[in-house]
C-alpha positions in Angstrom: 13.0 1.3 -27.6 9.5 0.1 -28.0 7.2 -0.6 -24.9 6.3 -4.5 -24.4 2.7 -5.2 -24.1 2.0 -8.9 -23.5 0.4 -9.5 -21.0 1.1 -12.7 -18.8 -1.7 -15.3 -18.7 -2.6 -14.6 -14.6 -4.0 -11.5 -16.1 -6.9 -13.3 -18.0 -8.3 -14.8 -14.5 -11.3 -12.5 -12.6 -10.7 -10.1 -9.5 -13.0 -12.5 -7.7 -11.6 -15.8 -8.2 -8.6 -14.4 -7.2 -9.5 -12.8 -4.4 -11.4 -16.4 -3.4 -8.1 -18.0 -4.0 -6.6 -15.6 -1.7 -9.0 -16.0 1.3 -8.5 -19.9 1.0 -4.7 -18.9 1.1 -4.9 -16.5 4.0 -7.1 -18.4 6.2 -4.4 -21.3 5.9 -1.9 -19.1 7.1 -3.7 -17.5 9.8 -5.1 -20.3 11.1 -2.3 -23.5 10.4 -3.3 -26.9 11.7 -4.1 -28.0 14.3 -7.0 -25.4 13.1 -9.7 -26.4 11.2 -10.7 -23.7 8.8 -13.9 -26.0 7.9 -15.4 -25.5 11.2 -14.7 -29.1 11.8 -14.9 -30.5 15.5 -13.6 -28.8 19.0 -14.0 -25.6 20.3 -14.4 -22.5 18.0 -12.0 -20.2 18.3 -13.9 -17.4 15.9 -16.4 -17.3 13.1 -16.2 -14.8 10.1 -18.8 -13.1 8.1 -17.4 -12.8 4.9 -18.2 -9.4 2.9 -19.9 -8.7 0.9 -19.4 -12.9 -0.4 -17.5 -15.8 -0.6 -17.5 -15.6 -4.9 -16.2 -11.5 -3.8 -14.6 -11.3 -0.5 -13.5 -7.9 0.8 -13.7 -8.4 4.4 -13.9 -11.2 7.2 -16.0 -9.4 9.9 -16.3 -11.7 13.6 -19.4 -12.7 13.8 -19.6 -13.6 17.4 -19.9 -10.6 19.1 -22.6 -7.9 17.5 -21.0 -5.0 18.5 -17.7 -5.9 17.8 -18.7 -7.1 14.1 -20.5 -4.0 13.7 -17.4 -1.7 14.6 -15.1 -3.7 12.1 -17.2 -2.9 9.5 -17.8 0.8 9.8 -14.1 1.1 10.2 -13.0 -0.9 7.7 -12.6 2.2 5.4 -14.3 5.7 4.8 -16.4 5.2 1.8 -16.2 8.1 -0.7 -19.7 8.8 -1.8 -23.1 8.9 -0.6 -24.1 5.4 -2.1 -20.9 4.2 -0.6 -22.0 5.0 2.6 -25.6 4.0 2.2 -24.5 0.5 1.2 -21.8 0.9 4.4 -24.0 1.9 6.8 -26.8 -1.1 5.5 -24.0 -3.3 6.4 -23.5 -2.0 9.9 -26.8 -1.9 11.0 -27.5 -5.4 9.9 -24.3 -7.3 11.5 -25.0 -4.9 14.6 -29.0 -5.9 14.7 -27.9 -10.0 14.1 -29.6 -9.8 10.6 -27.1 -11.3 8.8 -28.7 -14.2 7.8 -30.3 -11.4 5.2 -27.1 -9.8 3.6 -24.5 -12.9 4.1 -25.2 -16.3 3.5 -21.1 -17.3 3.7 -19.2 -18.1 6.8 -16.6 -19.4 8.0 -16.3 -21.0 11.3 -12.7 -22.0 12.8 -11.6 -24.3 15.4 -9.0 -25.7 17.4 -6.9 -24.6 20.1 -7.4 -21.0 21.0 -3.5 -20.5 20.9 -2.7 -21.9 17.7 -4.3 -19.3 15.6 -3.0 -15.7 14.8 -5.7 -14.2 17.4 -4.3 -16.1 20.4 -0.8 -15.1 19.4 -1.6 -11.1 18.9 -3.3 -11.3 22.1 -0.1 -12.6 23.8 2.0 -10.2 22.3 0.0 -7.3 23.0 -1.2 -8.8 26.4 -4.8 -7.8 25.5 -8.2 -9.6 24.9 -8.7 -9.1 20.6 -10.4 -9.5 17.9 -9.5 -9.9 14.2 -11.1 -8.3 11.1 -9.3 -9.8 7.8 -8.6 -7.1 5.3 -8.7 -9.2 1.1 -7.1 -6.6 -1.4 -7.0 -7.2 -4.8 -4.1 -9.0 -6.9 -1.2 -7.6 -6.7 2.8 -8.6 -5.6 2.5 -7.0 -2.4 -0.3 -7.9 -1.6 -0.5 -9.6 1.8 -3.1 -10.3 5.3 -4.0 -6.6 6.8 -5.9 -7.0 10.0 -8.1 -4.7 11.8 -7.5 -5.7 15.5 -10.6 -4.7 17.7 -11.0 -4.7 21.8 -14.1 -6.6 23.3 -16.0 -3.5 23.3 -15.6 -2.6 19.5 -12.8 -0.2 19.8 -10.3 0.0 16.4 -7.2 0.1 18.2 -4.3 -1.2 16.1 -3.8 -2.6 12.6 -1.3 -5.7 11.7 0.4 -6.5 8.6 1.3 -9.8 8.0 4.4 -10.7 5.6 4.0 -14.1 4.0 6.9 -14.4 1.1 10.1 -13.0 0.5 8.8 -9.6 -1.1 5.9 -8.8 1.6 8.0 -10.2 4.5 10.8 -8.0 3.3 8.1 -4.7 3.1 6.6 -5.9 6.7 10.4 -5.2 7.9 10.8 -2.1 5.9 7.6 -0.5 7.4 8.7 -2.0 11.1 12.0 -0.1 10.5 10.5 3.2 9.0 8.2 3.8 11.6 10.9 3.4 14.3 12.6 6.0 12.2 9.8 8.8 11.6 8.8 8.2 15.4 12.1 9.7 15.9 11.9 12.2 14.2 10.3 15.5 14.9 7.4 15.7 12.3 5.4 18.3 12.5 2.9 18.4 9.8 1.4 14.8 10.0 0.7 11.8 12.1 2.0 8.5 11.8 1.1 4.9 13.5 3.7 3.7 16.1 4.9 0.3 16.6 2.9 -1.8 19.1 4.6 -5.4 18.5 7.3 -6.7 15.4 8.1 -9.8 15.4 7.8 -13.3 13.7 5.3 -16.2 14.1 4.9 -19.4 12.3 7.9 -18.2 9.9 5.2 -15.3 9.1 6.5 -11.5 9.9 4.6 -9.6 11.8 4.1 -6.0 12.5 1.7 -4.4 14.7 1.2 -0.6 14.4 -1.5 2.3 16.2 -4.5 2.6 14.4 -4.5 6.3 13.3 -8.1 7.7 13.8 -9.3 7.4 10.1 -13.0 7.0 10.9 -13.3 10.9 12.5 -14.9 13.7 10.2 -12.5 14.4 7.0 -11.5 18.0 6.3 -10.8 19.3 2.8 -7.1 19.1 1.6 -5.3 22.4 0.5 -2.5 21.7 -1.7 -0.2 24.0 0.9 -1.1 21.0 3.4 0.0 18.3 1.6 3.1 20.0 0.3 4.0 20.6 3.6 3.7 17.8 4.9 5.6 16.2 2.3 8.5 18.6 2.8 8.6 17.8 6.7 9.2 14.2 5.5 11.2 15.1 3.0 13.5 16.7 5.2 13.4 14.1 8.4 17.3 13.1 7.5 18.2 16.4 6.4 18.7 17.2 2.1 21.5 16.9 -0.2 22.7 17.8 -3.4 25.2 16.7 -6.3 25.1 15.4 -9.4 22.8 12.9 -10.3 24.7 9.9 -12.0 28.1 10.5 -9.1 25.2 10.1 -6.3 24.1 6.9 -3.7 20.9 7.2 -5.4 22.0 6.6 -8.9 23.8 3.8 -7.9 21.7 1.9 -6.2 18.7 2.4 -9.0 21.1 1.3 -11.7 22.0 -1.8 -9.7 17.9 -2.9 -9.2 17.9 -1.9 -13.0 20.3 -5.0 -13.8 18.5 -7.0 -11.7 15.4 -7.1 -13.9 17.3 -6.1 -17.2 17.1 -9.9 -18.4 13.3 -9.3 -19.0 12.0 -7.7 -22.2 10.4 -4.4 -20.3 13.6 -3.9 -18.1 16.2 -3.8 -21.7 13.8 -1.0 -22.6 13.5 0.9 -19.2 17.7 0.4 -19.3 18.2 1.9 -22.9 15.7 4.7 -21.5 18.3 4.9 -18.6 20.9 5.4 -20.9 20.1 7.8 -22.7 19.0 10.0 -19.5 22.3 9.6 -18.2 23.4 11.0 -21.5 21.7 13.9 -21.3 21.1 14.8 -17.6 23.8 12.7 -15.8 25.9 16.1 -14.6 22.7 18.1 -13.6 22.5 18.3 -10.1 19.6 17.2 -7.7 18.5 17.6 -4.6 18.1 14.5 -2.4 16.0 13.8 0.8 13.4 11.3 1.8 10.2 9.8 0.8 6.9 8.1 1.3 7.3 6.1 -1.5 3.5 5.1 -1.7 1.9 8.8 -0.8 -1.6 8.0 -2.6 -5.4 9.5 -1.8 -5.7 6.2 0.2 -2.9 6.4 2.3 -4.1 9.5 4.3 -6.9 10.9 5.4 -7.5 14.8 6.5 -9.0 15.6 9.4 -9.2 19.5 10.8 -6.2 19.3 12.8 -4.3 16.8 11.5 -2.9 15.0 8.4 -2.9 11.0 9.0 -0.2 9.0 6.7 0.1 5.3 6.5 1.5 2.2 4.9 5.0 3.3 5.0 6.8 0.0 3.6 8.1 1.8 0.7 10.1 4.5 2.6 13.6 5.2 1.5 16.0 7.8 2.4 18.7 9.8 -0.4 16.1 10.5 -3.8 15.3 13.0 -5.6 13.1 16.2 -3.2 9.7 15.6 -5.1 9.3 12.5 -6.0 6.1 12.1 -3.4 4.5 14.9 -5.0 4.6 13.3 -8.5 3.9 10.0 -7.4 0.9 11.2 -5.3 -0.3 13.2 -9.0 0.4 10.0 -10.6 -2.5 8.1 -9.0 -4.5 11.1 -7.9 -5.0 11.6 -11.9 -5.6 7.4 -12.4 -7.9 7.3 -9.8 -9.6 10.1 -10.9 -10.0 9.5 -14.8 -9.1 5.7 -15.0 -6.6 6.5 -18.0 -3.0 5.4 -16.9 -0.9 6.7 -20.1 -3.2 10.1 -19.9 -2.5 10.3 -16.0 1.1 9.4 -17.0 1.7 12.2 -19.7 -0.4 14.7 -17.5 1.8 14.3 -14.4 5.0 14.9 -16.4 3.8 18.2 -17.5 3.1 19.4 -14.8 6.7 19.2 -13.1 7.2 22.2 -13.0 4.5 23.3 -10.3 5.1 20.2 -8.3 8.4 20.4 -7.8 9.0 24.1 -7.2 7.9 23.9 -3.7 10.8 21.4 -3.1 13.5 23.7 -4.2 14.2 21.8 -7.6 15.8 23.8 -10.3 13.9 24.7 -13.3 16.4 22.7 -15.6 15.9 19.6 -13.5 12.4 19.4 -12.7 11.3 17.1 -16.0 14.2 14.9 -15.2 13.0 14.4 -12.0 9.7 13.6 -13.2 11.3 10.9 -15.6 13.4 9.1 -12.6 10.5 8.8 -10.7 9.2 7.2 -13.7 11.8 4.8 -13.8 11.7 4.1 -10.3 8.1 3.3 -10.8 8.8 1.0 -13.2 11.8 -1.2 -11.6 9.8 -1.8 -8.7 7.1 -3.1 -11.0 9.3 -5.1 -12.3 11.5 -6.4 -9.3 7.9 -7.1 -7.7 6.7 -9.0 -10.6 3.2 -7.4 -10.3 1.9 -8.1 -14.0 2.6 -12.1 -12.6 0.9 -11.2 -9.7 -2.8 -10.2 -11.9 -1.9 -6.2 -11.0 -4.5 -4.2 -12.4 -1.5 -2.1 -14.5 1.3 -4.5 -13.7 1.6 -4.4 -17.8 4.3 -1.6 -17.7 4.2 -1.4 -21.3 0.2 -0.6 -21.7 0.8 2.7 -19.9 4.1 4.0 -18.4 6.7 2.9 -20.3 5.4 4.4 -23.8 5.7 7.8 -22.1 8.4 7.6 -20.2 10.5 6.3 -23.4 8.7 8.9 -25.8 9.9 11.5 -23.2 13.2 10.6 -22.8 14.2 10.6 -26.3 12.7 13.7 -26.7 15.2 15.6 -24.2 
């Protein structure tokens, strides 16, 4: 079982020529024809900044209204450093003081009818004068239009995702459905967004959620915190137990396995598969519910509360834990930058991670390993190394570990 490590050729192109192919992309979406994303003639339905360029776009800020363009940016996210913030806070002051012919020399100016773009359809559906902040990630499968929706006066009050294909249209519904869920449920130890407005436009999915309050002082983090909070979601459905290869779980992860096992990294991640099933398949886990994307950027701490979002990847029945080691997972690669490192250090340290969730001793590694593979089959069913994904090459970092482990057990 050796790891694959070509890499496809979308990985050779830059993060900014990507991200320009993006904007082009999103814009046509966003604003379909009769719009004219060229700023060509009628009446302009919005003008964008775009941050910090058009070569490197990160953000589309509305230019038409100071104070509005101003709030978009300082809310966009909390910058984590003191440069970070100086360069923020530069930004702010010069979109807020009209000196943007200073910073940004790209614009973009759109027109048409007011109603055929995505801001005159939000503002129907949530009955509200808006305006729209455009979010541009970086490459990756599931990657798709976030927008900061603003009120006349500057006020964050909602964020929208927008599906656009099969995969992120599919994750727009999973999120729509999982908030419904958690809203439901009586969780005590963290906040999450509620649903404003789901729906479809233009063959686009749409879902409209509260803007948790992300831009208010942050509080430090105590690791009793965040366990706890991952335990009240853990236990929103209520927990089970049995052995791992007669369990729901089990059998749905070894039927997304087969769908990718015609691809060279997917044979491997399946002959890993079987030989944990080998080993471990009569040791019994405990199942609940998860996250499935609880990473440093998906929360923020403040005194008396613990904000979570971007809960597309929710799923109910998997192994009690997995949040916590996926949260290590990309505390450690954000931290260091080393994937395989952050990998290997995140398996040994099972055992502290997954006491608080009442896994047994004897099954805490293979839990570790599961979420491993789980990891890596939704890589794979995403096709993020097609997609440019920073470490869509499974075979680079996770899957050398993950087999190395296996066969070790």
């Amino acid at each position: 079982m050796s790891p694959v490590r070509t890499a496809p050729a979308a990985l050779s192109a830059g993060d900014a020529a990507l991200r320009t192919q993006y904007l082009n992309e999103v814009l046509g979406l966003l604003y379909p024809p009769p719009c004219d994303t060229g700023g060509g003639p009628g009446p302009v339905i919005t003008e964008y900044l775009v941050v910090p360029n058009a070569r490197r776009p990160r953000l589309l800020v509305p230019s038409l209204n100071p104070a509005v363009a101003a709030a978009a940016v300082r809310r966009y996210a909390e910058p984590q450093g003191r440069l970070a913030r100086l360069k923020r806070d530069a930004v702010v002051a010069a979109v807020h003081t009209r000196a943007t012919g200073l910073f940004f020399r790209d614009r973009i100016k759109i027109t048409g009818p007011s109603s055929a773009g995505i801001d005159g359809y939000l503002s129907d559906a949530l009955r509200r004068d808006l305006a729209v902040s455009i979010h541009i990630g970086p490459a990756r499968a599931n990657r798709k239009p976030v927008l900061q929706l603003l009120s006349t006066e500057g006020e964050t009050f909602a964020f929208g995702k927008i599906g656009t294909g099969p995969l992120t249209q599919g994750l727009v519904r999973a999120e729509t459905a999982a908030l419904s869920v958690l809203n439901d449920c009586e969780l005590t130890k963290l906040a999450v967004p509620r649903v404003l407005h789901a729906g479809q436009w233009r063959g686009l999915e749409v879902l409209v959620q509260s803007a948790l309050p992300v831009w208010l002082p942050r509080a430090p983090l105590t690791q009793k915190r965040l366990t706890a909070a991952m335990l009240d979601v853990a236990g929103c459905q209520g927990f089970t137990s049995g052995p791992l290869t007669g369990s729901a779980y089990w059998q749905k992860l070894r039927a997304r396995l087969a769908a990718v096992a015609d691809r060279p990294e997917g044979a491997g991640l399946a002959a890993a598969v079987d030989v944990l099933a080998a080993h471990s398949g009569d040791t019994t886990l405990r199942y609940g519910a998860w996250h499935g994307d609880w990473a440093p950027w998906n929360m923020a701490n403040l005194a008396n509360a613990l904000l979570v979002w971007d809960w597309e990847r929710f799923a109910t029945g998997v192994p009690a834990g997995f949040d916590a080691v996926h949260h290590e997972l990309q505390r450690r690669i954000q931290s260091t930058g080393d994937a395989r490192a952050a990998v290997e250090a995140t398996v040994r340290s099972s055992d502290e991670l997954l006491a608080p969730f009442g896994v047994a001793p004897v099954s805490r590694e293979i839990t570790a390993l599961l979420y491993l593979v789980d990891l890596a089959v939704r890589y794979l069913t995403d096709r993020q190394a097609e997609a440019g994904a920073r470490l869509g090459v499974l075979g680079t970092w996770l899957l050398p570990v993950l087999i190395r482990r296996v066969e070790e057990l």
